[in-house]
MDTraj code that builds the backbone (N, CA, C; nanometers):
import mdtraj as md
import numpy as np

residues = "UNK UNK UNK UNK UNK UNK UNK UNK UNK UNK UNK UNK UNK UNK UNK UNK UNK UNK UNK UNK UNK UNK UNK UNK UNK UNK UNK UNK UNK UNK UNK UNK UNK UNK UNK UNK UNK UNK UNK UNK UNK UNK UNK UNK UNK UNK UNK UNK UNK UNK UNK UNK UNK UNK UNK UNK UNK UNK UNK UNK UNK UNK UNK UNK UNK UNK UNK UNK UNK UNK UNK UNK UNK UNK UNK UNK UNK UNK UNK UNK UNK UNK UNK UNK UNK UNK UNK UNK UNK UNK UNK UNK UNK UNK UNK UNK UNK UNK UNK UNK UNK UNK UNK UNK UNK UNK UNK UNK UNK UNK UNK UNK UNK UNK UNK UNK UNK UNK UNK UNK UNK UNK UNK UNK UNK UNK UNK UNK UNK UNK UNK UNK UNK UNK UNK UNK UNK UNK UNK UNK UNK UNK UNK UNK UNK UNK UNK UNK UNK UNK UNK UNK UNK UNK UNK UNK UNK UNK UNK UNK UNK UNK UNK UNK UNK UNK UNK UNK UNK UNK UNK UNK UNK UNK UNK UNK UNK UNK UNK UNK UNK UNK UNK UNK UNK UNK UNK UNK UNK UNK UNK UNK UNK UNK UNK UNK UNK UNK UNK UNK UNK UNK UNK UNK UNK UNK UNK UNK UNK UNK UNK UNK UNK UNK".split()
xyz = np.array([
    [11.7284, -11.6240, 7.5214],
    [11.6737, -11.6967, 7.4059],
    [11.5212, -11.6981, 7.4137],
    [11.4633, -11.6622, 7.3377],
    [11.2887, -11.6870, 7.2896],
    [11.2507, -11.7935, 7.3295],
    [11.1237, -11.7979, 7.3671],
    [11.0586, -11.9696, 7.3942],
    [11.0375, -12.0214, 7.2800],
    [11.0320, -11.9479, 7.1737],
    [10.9590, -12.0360, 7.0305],
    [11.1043, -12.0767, 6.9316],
    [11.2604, -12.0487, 7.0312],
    [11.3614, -12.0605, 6.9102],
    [11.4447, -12.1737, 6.9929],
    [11.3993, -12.3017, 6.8873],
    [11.5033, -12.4255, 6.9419],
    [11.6277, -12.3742, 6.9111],
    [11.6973, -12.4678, 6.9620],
    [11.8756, -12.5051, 6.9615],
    [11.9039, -12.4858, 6.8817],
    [11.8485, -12.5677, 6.6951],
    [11.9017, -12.5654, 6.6100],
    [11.9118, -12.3907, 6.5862],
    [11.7843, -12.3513, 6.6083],
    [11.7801, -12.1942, 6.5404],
    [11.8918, -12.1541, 6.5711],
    [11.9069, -12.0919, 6.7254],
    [12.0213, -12.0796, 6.7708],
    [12.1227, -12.0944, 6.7456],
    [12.1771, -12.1605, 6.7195],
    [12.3086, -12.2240, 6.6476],
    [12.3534, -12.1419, 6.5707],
    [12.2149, -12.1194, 6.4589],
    [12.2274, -12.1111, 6.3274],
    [12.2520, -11.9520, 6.3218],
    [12.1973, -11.8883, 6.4388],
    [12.1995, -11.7263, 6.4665],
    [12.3634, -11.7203, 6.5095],
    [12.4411, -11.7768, 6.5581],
    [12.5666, -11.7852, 6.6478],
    [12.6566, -11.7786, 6.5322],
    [12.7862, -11.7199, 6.5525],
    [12.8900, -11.7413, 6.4675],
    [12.8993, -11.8618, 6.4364],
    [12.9784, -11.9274, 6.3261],
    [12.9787, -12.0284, 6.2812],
    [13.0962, -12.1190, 6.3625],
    [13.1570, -12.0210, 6.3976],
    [13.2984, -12.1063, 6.4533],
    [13.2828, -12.1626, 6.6013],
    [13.1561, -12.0786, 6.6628],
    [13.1394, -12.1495, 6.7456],
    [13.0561, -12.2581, 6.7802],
    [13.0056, -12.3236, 6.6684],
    [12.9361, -12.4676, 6.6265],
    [13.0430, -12.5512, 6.5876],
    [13.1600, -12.5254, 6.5420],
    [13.2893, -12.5954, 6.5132],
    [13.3706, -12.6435, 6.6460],
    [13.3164, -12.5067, 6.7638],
    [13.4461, -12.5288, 6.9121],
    [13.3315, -12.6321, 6.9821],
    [13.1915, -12.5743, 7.0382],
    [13.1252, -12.6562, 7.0643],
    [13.1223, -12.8335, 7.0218],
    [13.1244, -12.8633, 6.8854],
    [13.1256, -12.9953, 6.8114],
    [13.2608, -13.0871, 6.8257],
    [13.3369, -12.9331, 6.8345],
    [13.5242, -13.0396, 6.8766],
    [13.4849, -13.0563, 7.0349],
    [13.4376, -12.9711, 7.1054],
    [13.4480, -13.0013, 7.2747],
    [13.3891, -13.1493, 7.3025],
    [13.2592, -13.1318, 7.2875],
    [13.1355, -13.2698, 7.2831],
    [13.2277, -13.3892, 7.2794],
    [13.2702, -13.3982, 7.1067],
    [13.3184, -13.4852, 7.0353],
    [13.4743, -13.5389, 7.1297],
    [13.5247, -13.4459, 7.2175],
    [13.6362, -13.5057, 7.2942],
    [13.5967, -13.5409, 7.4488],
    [13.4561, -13.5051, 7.4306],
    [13.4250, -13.4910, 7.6155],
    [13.3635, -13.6598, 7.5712],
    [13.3050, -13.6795, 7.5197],
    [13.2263, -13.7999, 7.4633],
    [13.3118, -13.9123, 7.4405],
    [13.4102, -13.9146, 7.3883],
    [13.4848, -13.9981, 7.3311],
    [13.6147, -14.0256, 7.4108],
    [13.6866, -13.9499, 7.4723],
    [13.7900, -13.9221, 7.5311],
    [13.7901, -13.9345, 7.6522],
    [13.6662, -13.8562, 7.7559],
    [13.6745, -13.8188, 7.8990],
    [13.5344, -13.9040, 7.9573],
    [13.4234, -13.8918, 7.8685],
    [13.3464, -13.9622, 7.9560],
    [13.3373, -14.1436, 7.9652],
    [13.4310, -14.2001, 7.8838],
    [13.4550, -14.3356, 7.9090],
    [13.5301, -14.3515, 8.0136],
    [13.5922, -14.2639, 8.0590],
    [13.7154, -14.2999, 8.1992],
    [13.7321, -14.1993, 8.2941],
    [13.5194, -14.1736, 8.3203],
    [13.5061, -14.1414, 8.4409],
    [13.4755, -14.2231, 8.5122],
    [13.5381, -14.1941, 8.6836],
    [13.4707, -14.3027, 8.7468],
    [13.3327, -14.3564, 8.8699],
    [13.2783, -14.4107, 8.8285],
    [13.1338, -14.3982, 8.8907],
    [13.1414, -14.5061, 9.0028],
    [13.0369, -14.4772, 9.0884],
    [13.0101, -14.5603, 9.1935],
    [12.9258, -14.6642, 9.1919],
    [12.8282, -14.6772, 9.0330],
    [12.7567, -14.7599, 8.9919],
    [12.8519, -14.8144, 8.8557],
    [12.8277, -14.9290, 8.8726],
    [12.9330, -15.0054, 8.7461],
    [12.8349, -15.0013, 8.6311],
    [12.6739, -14.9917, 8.6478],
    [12.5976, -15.0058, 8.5292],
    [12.5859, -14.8996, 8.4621],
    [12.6539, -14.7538, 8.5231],
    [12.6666, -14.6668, 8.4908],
    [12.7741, -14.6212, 8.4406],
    [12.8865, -14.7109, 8.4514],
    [13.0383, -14.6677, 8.3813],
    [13.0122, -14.7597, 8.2475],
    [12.9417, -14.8483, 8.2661],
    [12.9402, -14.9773, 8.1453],
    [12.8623, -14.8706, 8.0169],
    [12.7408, -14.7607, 8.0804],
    [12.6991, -14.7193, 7.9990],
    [12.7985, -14.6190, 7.9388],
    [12.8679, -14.5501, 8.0418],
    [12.9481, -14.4061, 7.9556],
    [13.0871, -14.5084, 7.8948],
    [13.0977, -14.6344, 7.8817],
    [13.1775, -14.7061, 7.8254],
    [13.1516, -14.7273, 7.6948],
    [13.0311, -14.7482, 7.7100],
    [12.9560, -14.8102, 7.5475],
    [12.9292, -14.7104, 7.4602],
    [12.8451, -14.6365, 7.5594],
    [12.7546, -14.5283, 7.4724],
    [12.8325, -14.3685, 7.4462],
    [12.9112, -14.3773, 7.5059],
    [13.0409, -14.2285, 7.5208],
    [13.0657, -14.2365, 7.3796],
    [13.1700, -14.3471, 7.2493],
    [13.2033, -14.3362, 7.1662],
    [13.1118, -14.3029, 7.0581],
    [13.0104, -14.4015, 7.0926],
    [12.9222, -14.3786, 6.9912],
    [12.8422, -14.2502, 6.9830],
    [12.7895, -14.1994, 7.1055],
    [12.7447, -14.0619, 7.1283],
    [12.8529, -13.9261, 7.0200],
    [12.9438, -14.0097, 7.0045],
    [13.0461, -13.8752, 7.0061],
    [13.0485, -13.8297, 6.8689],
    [13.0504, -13.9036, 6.7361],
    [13.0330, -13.8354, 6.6468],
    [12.8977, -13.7955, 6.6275],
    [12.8043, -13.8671, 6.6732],
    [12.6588, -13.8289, 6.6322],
    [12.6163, -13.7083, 6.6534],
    [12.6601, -13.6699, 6.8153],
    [12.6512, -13.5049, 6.8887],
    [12.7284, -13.3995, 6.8137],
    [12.8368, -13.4618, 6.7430],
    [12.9422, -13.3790, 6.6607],
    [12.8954, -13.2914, 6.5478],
    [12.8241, -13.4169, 6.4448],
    [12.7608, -13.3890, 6.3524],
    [12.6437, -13.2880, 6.3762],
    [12.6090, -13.3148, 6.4644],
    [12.4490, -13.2781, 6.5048],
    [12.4699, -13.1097, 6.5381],
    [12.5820, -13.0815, 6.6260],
    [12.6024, -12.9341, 6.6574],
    [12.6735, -12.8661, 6.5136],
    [12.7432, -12.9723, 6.4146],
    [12.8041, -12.8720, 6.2807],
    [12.6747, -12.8509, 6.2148],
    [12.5894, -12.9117, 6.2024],
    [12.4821, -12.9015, 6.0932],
    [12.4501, -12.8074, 6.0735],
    [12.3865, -12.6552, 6.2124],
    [12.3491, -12.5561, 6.1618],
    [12.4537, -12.4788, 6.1256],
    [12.5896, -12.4585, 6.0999],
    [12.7032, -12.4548, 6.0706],
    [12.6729, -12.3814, 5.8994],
    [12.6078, -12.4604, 5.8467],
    [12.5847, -12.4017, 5.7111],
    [12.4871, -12.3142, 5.7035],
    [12.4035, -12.3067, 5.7649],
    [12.2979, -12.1582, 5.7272],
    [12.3431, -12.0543, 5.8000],
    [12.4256, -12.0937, 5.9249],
    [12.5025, -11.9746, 5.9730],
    [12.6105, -11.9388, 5.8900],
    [12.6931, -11.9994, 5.7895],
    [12.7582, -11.9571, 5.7000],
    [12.6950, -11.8630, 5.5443],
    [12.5797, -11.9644, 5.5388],
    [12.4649, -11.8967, 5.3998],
    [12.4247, -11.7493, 5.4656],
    [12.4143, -11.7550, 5.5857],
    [12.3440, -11.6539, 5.6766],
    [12.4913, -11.5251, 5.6191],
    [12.5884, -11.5762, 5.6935],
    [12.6737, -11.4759, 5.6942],
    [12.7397, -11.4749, 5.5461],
    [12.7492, -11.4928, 5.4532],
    [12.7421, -11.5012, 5.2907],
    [12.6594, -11.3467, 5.2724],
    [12.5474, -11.3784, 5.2892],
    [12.4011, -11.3090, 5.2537],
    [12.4407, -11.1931, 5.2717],
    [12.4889, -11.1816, 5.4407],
    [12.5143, -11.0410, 5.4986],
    [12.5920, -10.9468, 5.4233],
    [12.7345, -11.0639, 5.3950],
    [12.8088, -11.0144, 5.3264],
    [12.8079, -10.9449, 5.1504],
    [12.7303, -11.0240, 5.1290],
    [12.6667, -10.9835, 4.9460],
    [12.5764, -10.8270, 5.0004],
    [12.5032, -10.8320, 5.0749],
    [12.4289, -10.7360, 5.0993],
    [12.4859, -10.6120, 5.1373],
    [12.5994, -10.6200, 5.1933],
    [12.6784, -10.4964, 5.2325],
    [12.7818, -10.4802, 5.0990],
    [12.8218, -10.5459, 5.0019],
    [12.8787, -10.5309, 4.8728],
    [12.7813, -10.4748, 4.7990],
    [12.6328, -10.5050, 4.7917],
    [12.5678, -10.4655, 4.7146],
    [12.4787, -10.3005, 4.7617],
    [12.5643, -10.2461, 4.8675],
    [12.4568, -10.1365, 4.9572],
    [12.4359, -10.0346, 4.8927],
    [12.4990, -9.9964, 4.7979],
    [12.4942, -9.9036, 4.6899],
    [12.3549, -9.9166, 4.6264],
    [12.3620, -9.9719, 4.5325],
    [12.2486, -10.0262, 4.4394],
    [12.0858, -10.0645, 4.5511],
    [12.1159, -10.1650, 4.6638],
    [12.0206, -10.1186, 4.7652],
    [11.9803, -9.9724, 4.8075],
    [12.0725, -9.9232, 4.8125],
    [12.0099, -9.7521, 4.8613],
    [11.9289, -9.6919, 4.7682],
    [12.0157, -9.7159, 4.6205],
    [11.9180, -9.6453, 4.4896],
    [11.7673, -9.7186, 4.5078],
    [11.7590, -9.8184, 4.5374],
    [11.5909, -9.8881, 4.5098],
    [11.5302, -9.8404, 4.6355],
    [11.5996, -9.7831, 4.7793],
    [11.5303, -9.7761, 4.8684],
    [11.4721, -9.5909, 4.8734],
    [11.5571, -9.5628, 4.7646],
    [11.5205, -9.4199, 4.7586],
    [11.4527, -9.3523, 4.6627],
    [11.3869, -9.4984, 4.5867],
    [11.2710, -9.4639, 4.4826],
    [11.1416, -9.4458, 4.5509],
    [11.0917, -9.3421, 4.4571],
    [10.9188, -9.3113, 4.5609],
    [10.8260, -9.4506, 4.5768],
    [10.7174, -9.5020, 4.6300],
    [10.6746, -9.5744, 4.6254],
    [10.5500, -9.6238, 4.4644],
    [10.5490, -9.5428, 4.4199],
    [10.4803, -9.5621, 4.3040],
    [10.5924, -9.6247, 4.1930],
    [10.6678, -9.5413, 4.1787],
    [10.7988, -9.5578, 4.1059],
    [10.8449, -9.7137, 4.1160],
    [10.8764, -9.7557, 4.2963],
    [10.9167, -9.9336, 4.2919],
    [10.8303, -9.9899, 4.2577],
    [10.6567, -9.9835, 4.3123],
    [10.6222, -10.0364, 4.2601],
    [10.5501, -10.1080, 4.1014],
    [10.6203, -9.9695, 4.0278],
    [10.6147, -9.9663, 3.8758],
    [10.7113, -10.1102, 3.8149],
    [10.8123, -10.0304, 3.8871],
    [10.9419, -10.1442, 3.8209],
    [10.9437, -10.2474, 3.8985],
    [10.8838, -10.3206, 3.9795],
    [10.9113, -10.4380, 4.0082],
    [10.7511, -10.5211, 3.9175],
    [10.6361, -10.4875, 3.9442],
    [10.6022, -10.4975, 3.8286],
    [10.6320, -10.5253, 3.6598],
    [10.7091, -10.4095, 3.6338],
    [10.7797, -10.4467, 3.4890],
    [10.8729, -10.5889, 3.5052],
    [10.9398, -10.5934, 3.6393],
    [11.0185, -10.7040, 3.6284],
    [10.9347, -10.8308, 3.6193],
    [10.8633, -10.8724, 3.6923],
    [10.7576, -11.0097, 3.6759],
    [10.6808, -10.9948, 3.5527],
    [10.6500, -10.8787, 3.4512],
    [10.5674, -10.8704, 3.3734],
    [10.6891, -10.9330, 3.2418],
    [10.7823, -10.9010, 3.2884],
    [10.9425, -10.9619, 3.1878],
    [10.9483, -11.1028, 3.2096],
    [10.8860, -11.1619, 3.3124],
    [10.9024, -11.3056, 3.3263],
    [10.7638, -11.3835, 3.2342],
    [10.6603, -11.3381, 3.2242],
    [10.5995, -11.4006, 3.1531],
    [10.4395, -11.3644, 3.2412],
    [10.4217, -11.3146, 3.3765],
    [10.3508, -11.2711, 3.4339],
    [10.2512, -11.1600, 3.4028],
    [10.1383, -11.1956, 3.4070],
    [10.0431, -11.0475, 3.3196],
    [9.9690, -10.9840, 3.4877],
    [9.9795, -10.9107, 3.4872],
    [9.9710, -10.7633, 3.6004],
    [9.8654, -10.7603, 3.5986],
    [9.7905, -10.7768, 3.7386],
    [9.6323, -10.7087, 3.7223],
    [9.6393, -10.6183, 3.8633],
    [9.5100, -10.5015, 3.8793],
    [9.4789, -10.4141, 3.9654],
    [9.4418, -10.5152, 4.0636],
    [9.4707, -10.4969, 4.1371],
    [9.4104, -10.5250, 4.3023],
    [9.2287, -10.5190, 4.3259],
    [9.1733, -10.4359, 4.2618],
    [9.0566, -10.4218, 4.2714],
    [8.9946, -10.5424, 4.2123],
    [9.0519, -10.6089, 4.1356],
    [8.9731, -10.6921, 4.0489],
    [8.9995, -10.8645, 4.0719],
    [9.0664, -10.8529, 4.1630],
    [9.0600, -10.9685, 4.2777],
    [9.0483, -11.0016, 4.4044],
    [9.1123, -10.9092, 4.4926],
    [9.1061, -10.8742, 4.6447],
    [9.1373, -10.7174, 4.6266],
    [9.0165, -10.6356, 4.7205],
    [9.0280, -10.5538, 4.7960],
    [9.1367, -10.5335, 4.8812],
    [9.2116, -10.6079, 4.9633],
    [9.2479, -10.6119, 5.0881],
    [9.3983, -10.5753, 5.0417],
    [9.3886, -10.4400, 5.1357],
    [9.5044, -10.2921, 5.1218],
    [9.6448, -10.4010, 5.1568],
    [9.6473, -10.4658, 5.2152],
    [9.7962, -10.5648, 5.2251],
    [9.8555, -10.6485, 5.1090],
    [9.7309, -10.6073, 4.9958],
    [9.7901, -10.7164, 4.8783],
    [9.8202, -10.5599, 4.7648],
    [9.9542, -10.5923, 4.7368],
    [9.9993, -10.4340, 4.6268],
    [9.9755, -10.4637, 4.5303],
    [9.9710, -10.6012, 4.4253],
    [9.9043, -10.6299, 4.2881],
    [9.9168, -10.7589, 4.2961],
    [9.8141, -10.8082, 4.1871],
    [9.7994, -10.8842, 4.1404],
    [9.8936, -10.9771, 4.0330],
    [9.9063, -11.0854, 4.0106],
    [9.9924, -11.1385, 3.9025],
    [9.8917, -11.2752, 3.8673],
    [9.9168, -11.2849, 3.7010],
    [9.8460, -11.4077, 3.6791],
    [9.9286, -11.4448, 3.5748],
    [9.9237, -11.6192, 3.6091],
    [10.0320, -11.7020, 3.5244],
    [9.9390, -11.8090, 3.4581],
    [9.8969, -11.8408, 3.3034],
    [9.8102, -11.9456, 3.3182],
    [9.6480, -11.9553, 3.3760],
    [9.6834, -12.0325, 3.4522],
    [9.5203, -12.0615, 3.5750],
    [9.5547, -11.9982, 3.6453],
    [9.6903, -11.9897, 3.7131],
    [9.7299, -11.9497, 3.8328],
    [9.7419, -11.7867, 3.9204],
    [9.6924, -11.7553, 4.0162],
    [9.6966, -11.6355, 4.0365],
    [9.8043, -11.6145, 4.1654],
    [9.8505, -11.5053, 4.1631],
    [9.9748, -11.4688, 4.2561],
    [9.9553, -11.3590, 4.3225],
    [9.9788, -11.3570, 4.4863],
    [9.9309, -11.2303, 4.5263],
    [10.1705, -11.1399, 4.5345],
    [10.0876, -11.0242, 4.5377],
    [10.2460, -10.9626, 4.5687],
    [10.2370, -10.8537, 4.7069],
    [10.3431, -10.8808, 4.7647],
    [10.3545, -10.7705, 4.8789],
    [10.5008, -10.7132, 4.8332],
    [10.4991, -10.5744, 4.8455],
    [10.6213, -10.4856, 4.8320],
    [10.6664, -10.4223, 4.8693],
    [10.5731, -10.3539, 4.9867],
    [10.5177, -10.2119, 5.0879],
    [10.6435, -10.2317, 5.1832],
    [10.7199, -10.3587, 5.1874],
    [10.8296, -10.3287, 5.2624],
    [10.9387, -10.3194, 5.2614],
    [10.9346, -10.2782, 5.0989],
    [11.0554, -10.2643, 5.0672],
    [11.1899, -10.2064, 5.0791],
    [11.1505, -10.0827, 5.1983],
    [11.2483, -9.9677, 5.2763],
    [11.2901, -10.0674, 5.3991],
    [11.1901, -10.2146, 5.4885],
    [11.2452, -10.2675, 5.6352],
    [11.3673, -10.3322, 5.6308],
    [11.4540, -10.3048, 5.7088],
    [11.6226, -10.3776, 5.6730],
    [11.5709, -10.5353, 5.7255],
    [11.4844, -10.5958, 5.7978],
    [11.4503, -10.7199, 5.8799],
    [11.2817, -10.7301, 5.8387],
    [11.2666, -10.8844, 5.7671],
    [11.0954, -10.8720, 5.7927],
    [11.1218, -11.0397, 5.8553],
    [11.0219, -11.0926, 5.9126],
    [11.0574, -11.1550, 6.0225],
    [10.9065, -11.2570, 5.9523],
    [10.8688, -11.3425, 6.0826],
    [10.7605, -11.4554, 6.0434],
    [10.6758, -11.4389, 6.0392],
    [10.6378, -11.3129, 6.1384],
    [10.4395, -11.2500, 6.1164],
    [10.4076, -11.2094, 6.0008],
    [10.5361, -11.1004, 5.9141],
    [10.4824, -11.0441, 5.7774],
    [10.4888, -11.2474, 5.7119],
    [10.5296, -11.2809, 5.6639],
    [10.5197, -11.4082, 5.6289],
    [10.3892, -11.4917, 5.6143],
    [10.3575, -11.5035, 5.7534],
    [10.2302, -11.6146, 5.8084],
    [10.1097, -11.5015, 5.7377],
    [10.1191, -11.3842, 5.8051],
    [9.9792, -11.3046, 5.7362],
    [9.9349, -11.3026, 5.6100],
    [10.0920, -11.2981, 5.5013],
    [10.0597, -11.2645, 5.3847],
    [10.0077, -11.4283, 5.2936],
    [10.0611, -11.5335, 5.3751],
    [10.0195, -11.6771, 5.3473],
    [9.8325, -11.7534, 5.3931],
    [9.8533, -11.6629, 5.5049],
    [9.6864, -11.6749, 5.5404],
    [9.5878, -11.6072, 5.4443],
    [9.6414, -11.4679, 5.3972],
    [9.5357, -11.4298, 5.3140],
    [9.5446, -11.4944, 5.1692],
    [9.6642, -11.5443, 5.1566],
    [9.6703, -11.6475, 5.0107],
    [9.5693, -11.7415, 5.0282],
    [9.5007, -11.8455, 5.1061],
    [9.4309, -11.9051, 5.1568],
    [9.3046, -11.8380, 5.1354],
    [9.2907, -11.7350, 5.2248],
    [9.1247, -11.6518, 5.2320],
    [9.1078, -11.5983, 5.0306],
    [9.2102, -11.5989, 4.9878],
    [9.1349, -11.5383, 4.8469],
    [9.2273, -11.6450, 4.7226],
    [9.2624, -11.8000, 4.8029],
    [9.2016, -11.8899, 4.7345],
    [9.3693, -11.8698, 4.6067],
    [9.4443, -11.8177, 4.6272],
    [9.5454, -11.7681, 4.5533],
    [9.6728, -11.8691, 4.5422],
    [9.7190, -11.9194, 4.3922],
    [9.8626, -12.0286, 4.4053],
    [9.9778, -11.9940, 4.5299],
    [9.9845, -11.9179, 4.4811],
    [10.1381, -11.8473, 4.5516],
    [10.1371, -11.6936, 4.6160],
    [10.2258, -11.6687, 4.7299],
    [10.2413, -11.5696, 4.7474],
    [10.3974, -11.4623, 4.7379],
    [10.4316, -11.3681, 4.6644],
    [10.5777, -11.3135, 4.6789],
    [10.5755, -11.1903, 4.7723],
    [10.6999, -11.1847, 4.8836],
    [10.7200, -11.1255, 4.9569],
    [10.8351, -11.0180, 4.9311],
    [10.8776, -10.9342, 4.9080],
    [10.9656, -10.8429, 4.9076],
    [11.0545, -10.7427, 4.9308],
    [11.1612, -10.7415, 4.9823],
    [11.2186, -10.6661, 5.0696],
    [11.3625, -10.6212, 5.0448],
    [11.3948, -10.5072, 5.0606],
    [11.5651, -10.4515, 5.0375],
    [11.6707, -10.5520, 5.1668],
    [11.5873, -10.5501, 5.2587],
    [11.6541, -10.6392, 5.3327],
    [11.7134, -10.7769, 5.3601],
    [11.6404, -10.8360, 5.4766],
    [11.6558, -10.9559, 5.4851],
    [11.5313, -11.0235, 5.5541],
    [11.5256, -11.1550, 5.5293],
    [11.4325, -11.2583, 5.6241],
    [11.5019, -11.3258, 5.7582],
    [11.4148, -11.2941, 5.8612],
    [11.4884, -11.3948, 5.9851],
    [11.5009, -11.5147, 5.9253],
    [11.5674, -11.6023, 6.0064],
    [11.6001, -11.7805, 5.9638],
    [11.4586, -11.8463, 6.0007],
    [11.3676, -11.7686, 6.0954],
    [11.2253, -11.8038, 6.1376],
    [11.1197, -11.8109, 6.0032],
    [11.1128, -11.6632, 5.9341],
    [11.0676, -11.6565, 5.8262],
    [11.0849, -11.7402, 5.7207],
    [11.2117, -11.7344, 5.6868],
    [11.2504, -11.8325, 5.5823],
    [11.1774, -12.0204, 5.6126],
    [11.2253, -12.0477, 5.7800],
    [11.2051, -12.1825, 5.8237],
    [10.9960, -12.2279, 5.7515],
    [10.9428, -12.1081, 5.7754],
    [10.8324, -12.1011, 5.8057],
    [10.7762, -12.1524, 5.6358],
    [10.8964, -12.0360, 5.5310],
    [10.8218, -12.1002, 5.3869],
    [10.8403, -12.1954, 5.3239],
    [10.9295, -12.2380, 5.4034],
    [11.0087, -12.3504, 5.3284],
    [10.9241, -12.4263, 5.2969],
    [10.8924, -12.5717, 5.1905],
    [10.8036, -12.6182, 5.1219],
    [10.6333, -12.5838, 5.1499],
    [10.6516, -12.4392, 5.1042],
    [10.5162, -12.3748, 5.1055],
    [10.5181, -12.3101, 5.0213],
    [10.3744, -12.2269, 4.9078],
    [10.4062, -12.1716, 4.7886],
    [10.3941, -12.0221, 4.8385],
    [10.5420, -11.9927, 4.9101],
    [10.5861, -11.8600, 4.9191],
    [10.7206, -11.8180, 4.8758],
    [10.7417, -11.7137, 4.7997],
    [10.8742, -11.6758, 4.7553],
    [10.8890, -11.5169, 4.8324],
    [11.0279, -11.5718, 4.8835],
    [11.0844, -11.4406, 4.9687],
    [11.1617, -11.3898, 4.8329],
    [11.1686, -11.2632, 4.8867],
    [11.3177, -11.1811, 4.7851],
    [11.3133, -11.0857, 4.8754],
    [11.4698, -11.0948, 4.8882],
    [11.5373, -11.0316, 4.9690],
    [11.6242, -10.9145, 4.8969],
    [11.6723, -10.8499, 4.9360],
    [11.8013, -10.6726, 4.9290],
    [11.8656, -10.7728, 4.7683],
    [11.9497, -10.9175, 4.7702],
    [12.0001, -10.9365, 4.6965],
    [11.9782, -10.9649, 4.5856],
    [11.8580, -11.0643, 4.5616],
    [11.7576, -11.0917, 4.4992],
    [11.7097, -11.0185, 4.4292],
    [11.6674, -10.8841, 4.4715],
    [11.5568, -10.7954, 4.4463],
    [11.6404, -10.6593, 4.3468],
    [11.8234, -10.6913, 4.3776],
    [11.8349, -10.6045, 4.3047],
    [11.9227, -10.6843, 4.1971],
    [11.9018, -10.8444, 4.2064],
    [11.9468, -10.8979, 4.0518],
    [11.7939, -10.8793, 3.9735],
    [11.6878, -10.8822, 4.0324],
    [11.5739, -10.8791, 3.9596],
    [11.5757, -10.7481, 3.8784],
    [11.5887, -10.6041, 3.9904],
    [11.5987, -10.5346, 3.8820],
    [11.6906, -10.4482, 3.8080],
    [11.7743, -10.5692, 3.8287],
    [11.9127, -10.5271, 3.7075],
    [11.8513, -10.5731, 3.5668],
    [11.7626, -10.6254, 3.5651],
    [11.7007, -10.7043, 3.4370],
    [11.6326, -10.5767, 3.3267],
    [11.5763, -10.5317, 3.4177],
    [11.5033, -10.3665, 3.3883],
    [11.5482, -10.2795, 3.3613],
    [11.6600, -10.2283, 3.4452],
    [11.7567, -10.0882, 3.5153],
    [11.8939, -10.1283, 3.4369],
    [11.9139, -10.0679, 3.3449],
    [12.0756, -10.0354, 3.3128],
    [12.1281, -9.9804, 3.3880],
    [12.1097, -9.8548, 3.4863],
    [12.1537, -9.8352, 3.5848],
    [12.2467, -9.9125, 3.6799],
    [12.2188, -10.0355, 3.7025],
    [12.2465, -10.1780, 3.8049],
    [12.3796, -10.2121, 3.7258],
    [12.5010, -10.3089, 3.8148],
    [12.5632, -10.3745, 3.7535],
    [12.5530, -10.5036, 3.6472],
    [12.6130, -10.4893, 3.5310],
    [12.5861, -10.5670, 3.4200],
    [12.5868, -10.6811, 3.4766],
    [12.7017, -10.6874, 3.5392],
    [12.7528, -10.8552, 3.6132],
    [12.6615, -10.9588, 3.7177],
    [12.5367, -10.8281, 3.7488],
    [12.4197, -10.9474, 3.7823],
    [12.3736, -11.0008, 3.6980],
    [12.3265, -10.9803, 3.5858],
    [12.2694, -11.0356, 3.4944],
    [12.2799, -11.1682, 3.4559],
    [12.4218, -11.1966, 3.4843],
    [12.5040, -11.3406, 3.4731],
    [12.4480, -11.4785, 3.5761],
])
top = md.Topology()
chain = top.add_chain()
for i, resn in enumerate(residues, 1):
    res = top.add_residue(resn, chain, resSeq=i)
    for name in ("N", "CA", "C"):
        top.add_atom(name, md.element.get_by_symbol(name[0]), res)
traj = md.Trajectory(xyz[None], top)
């Protein structure tokens, strides 16, 4: 395990069922076995007397919790390997080409497109978007990595900062670690991921299944 990935992460990386065996074990070791062990200190049986029951659903709860993003987690996987078809077609467009049509797609939302030159220089930002007051940087360049993780994340959020920008969108055929994701969470960054990215451009592409659209 990583030094920088608590328990919860963990968990949340682990099959799901085994946050269910773990949470039943606890929950019977707690409740069941450690009240009627026997100790050689009585202030110490008084405690696994008292505090055993009550410990026991709390630890219970506490190990199901990541239980659900390891399920959202494995959902995701699963949509993503239903959808690998339609992923391959976007991963085997030239790079001018995606970045045409994903463009057209935000320019369909209400978003007006500007050159890169005419706000930041800096080769890590692929275009521009402006909403209103508001300006939006876009990254897309990774749109072929099956995994983008917390560094592409943090970098592309730092330079939102250095050029003063609302929001930043990240983009990918793939997926985000649970790190990445943890990292944007109430921050003005939008991931899109393999699934995401190809309901977006089913919006565009007749090509795509109708039934995203829904």
């Amino acid at each position: 395990m990583r030094k920088d990935l608590n328990i919860i992460d963990f968990l949340a990386q682990i099959p799901w069922w085994i946050s269910v065996v773990l949470s039943a074990s606890f929950y019977v070791l707690l409740k069941f076995i450690v009240p009627y062990v026997e100790t050689q200190s009585l202030l110490v049986s008084e405690v696994h007397v008292s505090l055993g029951p009550v410990l026991a659903p709390v630890v219970a709860l506490a190990l199901l919790s990541p239980m659900t993003f390891s399920l959202l987690r494995f959902n995701r996987r699963k949509k993503l390997e239903n959808l690998k078809k339609e992923i391959q077609a976007i991963q085997e467009l030239s790079w001018p080409e995606f970045k045409v049509r994903v463009a057209e797609v935000y320019r369909r939302f209400g978003y007006i497109i500007l050159e890169n030159n005419t706000f930041t220089s800096d080769p890590s930002v692929d275009f521009i978007m402006r909403k209103g007051a508001n300006i939006y940087l876009v990254q897309c360049r990774y749109w072929q990595n099956r995994k983008l993780g917390k560094r592409e994340v943090k970098n592309l959020f730092s330079l939102m900062h250095d050029k003063q920008a609302s929001a930043v969108f990240l983009l990918t055929t793939g997926i985000f670690t649970n790190e990445a994701r943890h990292y944007a969470l109430n921050r003005p960054i939008y991931l899109v991921d393999g699934i995401e990215l190809v309901e977006l451009m089913a919006k565009v592409d007749s090509s795509f299944p109708a039934e995203l659209l829904n």
